[in-house]
C-alpha atoms as an extended CHARMM CRD file, in Angstrom:
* protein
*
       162  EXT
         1         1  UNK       CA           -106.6800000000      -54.4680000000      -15.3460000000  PROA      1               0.0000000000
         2         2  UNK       CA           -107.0620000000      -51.2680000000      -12.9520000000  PROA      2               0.0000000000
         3         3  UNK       CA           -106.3220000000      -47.9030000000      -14.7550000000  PROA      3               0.0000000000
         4         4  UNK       CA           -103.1580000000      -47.7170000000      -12.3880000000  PROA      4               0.0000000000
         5         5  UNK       CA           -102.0030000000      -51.1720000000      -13.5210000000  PROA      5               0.0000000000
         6         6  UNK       CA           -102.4870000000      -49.8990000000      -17.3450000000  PROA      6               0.0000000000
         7         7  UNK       CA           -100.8470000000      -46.5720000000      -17.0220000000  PROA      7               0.0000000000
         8         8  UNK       CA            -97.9970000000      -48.2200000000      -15.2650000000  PROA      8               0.0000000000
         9         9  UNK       CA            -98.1700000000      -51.0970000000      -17.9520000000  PROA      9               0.0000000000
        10        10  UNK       CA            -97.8560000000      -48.0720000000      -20.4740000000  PROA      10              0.0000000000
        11        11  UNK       CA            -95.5350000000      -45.5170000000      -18.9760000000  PROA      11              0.0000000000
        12        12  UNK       CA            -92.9180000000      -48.8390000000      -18.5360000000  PROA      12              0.0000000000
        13        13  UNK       CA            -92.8830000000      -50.1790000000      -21.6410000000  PROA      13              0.0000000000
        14        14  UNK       CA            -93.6590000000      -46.4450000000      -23.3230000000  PROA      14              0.0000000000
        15        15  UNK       CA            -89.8550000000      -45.9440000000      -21.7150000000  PROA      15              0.0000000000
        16        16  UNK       CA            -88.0330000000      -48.9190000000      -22.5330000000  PROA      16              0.0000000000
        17        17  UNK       CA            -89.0430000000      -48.1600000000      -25.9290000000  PROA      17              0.0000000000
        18        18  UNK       CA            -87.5550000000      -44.5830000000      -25.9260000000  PROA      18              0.0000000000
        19        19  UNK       CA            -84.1630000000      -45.9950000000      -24.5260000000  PROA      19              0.0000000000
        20        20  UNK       CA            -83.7270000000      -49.1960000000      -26.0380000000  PROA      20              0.0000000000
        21        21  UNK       CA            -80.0710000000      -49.6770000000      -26.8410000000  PROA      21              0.0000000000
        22        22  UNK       CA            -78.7720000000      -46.8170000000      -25.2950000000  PROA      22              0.0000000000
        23        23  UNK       CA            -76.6650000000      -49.0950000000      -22.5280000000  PROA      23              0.0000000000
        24        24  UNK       CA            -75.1280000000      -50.2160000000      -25.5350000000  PROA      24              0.0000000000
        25        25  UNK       CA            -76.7240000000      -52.9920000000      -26.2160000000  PROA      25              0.0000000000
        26        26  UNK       CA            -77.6700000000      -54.5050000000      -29.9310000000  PROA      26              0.0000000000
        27        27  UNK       CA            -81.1760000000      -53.2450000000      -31.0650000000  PROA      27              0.0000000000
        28        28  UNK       CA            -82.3050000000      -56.4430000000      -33.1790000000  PROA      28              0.0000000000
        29        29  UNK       CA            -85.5320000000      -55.8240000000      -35.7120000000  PROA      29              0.0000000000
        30        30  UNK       CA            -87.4700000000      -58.0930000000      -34.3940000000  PROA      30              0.0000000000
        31        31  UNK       CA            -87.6140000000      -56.7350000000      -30.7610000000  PROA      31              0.0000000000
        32        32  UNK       CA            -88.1690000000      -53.4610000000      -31.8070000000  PROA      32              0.0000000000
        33        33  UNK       CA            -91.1440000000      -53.7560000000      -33.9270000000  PROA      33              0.0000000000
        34        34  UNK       CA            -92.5630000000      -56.3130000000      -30.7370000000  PROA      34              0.0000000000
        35        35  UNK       CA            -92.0880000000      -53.4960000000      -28.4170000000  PROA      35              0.0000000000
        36        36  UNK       CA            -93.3250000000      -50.9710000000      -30.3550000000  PROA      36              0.0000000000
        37        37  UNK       CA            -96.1010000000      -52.6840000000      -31.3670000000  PROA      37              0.0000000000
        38        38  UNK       CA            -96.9490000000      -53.4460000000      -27.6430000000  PROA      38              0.0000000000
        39        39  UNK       CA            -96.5310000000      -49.4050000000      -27.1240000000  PROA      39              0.0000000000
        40        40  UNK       CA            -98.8970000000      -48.8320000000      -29.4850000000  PROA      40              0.0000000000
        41        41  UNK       CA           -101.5270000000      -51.0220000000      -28.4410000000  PROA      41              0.0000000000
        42        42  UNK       CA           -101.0840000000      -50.1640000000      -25.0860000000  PROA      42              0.0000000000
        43        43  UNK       CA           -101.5240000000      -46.3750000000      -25.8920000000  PROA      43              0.0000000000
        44        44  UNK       CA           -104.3730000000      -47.2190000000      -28.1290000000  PROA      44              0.0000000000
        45        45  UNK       CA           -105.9300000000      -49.3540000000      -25.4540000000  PROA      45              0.0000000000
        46        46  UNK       CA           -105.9480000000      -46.6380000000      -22.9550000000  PROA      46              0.0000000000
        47        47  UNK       CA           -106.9200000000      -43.6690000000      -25.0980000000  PROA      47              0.0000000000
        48        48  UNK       CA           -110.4390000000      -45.6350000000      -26.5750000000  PROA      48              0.0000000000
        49        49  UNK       CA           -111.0050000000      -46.2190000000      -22.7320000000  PROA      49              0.0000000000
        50        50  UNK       CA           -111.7450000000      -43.0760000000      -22.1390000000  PROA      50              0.0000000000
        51        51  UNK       CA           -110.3120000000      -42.9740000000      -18.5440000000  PROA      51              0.0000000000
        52        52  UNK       CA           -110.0340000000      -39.1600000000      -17.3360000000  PROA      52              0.0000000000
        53        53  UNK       CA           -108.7650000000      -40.5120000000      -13.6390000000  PROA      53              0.0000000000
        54        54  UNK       CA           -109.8580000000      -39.7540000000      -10.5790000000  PROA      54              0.0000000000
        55        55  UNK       CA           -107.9790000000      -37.0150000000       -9.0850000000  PROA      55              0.0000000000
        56        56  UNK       CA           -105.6630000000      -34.7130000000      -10.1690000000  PROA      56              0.0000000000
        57        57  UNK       CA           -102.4320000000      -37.0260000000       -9.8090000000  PROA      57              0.0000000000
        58        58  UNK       CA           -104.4820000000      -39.7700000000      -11.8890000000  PROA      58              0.0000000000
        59        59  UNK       CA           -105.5170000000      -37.1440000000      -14.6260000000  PROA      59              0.0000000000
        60        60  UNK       CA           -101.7400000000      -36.3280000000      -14.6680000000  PROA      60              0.0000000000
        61        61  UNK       CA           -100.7240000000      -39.6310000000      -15.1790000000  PROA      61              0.0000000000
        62        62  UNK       CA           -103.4300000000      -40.5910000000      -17.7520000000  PROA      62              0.0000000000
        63        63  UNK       CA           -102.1330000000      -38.0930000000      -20.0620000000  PROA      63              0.0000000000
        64        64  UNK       CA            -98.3260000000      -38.6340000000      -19.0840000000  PROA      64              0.0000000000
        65        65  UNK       CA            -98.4020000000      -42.0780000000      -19.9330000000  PROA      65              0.0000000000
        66        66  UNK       CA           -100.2370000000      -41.3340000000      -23.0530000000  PROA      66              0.0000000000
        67        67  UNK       CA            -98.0640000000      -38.5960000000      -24.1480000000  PROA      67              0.0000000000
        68        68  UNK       CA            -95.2100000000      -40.9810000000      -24.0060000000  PROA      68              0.0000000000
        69        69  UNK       CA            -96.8010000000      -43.6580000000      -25.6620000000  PROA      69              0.0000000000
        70        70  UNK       CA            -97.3820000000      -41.5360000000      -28.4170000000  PROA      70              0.0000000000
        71        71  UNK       CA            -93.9260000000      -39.5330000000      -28.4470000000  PROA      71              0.0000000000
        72        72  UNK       CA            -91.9960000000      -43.3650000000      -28.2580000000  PROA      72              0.0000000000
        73        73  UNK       CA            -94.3740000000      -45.3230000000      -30.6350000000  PROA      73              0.0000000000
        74        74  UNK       CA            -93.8760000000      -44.6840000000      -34.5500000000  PROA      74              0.0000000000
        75        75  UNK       CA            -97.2080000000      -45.8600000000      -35.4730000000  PROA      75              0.0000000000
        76        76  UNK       CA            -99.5260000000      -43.6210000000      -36.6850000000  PROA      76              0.0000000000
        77        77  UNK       CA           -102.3540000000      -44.8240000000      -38.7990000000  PROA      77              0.0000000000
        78        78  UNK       CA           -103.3690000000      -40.8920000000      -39.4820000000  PROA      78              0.0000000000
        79        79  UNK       CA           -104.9420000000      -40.5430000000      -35.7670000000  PROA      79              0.0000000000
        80        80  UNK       CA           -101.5310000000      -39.9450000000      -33.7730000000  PROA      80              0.0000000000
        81        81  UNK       CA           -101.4100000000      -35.8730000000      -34.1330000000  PROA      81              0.0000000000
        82        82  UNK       CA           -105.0360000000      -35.4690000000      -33.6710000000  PROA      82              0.0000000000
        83        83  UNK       CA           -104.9500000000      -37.6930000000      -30.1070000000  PROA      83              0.0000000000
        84        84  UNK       CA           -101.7090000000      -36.0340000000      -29.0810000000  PROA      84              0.0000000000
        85        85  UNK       CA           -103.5420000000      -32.3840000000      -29.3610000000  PROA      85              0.0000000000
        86        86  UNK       CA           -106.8440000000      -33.5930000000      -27.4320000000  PROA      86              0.0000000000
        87        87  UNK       CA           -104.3250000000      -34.5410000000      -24.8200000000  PROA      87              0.0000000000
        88        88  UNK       CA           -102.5400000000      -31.5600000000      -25.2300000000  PROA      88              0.0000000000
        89        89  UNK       CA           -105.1720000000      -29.5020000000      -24.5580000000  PROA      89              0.0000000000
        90        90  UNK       CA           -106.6400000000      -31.8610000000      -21.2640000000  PROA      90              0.0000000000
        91        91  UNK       CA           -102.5320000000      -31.2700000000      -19.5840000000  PROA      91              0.0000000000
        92        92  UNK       CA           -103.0270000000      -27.5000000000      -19.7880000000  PROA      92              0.0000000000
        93        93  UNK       CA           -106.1400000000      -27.1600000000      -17.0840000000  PROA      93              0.0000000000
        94        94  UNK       CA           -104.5130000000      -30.0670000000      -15.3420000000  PROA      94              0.0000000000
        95        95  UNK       CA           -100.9360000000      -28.5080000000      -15.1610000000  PROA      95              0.0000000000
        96        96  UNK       CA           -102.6600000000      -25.3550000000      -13.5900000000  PROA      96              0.0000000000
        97        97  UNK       CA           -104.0230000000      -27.5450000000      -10.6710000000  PROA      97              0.0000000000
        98        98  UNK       CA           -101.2670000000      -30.1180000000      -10.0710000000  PROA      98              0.0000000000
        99        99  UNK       CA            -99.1290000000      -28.7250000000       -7.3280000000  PROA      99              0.0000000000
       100       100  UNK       CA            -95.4400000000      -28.6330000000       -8.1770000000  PROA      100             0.0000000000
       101       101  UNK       CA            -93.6120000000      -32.2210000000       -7.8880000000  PROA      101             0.0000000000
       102       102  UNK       CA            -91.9350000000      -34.7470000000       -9.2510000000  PROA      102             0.0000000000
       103       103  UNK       CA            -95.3950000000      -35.6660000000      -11.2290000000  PROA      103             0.0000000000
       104       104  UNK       CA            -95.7570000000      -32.5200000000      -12.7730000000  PROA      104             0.0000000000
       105       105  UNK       CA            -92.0340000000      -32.1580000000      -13.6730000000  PROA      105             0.0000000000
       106       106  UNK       CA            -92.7140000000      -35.3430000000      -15.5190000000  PROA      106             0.0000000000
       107       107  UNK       CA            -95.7620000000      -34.3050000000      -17.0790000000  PROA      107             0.0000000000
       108       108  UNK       CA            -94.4760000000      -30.7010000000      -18.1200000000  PROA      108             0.0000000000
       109       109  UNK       CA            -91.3890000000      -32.3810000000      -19.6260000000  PROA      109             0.0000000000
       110       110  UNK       CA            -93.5550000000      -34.4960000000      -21.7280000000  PROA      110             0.0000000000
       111       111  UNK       CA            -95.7890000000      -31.3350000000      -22.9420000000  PROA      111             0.0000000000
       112       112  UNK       CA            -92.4260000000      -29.5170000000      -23.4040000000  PROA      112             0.0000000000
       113       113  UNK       CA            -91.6770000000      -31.8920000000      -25.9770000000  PROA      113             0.0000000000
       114       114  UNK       CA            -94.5170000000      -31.5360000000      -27.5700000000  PROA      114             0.0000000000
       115       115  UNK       CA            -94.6760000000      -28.1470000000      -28.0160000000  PROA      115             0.0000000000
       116       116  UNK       CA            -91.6150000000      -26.2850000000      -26.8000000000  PROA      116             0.0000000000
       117       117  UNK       CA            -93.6280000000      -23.6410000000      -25.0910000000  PROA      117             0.0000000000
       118       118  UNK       CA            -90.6410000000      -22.0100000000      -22.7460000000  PROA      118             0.0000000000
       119       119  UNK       CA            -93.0380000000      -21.2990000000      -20.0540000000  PROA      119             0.0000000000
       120       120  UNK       CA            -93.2040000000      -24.8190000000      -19.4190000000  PROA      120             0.0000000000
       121       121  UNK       CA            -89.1740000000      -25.1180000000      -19.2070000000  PROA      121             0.0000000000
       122       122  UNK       CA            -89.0130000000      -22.1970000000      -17.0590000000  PROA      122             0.0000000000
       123       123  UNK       CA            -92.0390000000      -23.9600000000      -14.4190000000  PROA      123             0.0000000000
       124       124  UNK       CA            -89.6210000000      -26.9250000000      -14.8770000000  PROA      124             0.0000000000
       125       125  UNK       CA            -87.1530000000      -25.4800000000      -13.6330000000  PROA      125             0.0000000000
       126       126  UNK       CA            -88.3800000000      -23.6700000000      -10.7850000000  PROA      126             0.0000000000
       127       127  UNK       CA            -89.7950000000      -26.9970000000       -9.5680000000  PROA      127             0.0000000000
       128       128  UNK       CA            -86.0730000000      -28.0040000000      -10.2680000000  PROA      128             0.0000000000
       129       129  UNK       CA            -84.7110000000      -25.2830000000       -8.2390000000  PROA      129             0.0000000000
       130       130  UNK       CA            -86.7660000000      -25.5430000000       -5.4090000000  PROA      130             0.0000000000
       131       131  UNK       CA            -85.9220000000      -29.3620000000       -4.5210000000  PROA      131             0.0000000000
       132       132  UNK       CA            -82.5700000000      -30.0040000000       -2.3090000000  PROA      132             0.0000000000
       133       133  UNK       CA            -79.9600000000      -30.9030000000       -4.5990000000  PROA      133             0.0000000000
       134       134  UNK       CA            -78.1370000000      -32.8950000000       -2.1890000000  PROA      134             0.0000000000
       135       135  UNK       CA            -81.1570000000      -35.1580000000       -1.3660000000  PROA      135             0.0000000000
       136       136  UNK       CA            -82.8600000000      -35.7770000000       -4.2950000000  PROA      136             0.0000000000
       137       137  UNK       CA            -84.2430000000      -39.5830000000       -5.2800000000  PROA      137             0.0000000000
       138       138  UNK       CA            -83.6730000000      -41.4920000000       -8.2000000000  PROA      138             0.0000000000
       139       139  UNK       CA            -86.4460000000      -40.4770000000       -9.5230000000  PROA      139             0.0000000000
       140       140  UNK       CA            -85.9130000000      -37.4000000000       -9.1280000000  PROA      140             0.0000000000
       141       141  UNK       CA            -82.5770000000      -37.5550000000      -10.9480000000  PROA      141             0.0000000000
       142       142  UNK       CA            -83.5910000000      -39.1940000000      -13.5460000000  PROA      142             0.0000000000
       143       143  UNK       CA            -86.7430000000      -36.8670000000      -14.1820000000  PROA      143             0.0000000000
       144       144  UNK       CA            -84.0880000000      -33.7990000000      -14.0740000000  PROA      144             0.0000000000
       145       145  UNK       CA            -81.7230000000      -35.9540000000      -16.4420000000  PROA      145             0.0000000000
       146       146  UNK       CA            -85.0500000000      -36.3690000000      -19.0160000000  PROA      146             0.0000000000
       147       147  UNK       CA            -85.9430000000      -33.1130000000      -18.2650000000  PROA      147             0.0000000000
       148       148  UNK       CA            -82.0840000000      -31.8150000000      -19.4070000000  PROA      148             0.0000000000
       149       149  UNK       CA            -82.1950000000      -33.9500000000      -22.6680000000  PROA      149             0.0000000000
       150       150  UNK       CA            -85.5280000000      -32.2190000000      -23.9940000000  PROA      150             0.0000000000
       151       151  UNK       CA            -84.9590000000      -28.9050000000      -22.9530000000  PROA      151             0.0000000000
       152       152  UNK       CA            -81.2610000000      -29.1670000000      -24.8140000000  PROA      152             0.0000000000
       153       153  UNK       CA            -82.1120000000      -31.1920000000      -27.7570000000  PROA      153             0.0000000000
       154       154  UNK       CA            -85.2850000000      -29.6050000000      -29.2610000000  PROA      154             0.0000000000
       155       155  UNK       CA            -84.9970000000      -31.6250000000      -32.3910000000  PROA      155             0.0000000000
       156       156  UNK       CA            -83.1540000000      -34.6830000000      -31.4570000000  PROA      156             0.0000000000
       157       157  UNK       CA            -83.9830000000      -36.9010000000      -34.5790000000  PROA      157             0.0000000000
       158       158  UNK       CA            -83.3270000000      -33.9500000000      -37.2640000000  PROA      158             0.0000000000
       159       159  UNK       CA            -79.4130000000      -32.4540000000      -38.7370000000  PROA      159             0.0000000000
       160       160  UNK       CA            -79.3860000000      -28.7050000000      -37.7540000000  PROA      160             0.0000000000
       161       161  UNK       CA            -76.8440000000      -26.9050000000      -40.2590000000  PROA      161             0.0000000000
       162       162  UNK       CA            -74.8330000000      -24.4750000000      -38.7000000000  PROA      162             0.0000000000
């Protein structure tokens, strides 16, 4: 399998994990362990590979795809934080040579959740601001959408008292 074919492999099933259910349909046991067994492996697979990319855009999406195999897989066999940090710390030269699109949007969202470092939000956003509202894909929208949900829910899975 080419390194595109397993980063697509990864980011796809990586984000059918993260929204299974939410079109309101049942979440049954079984499926969910299968997929997120499959995440697992597939982020697994990819990190022991070793594959930097070759350009910038392939870097990006190396650690992208990894980042959200990580975030929507919750297996950890004591490795998880450790790989998510090494990472980490390969997105932060990449970020400052990835020119501002729908890529890096992507890729600072996923960092933002990571570490809710407010520069990031606030490059987010100015690659937000700069695209034409009234033109923008589907991709687009739903990067924006994703984009939205971390920036407003830093702790989505934990009961803030108030």
């Amino acid at each position: 399998m080419s390194l595109s074919a397993e980063i697509a492999a990864l980011q796809r099933a990586a984000h059918e994990l993260m929204y299974l259910g939410v079109d309101g349909s049942p979440i049954y046991s079984d499926d969910l362990s299968r997929r997120n067994g499959e995440v697992y492996r597939l982020t697994t697979a990819l990190y022991d590979s070793g594959a930097k990319g070759a350009t910038i855009e392939e870097q990006a999406n190396v650690c992208l795809a990894l980042l959200m195999g990580y975030s929507a897989s919750f297996i950890d066999h004591g490795e998880k934080q450790q790989h998510v940090q090494e990472v980490l710390d390969r997105c932060w030269d990449i970020l400052d040579a990835l020119p501002a699109s729908l890529l890096k949007l992507c890729l600072l969202t996923a960092c933002y959740g990571e570490v809710f470092d407010e520069p990031l939000a606030d490059e987010g956003r100015a690659i937000i601001a700069f695209w034409d509202a009234a033109s923008l894909t589907v991709e687009q929208q739903e990067a924006i959408e994703e984009f939205q949900n971390v920036v407003d829910n830093l702790y989505p899975w934990e009961y803030i008292d108030e």
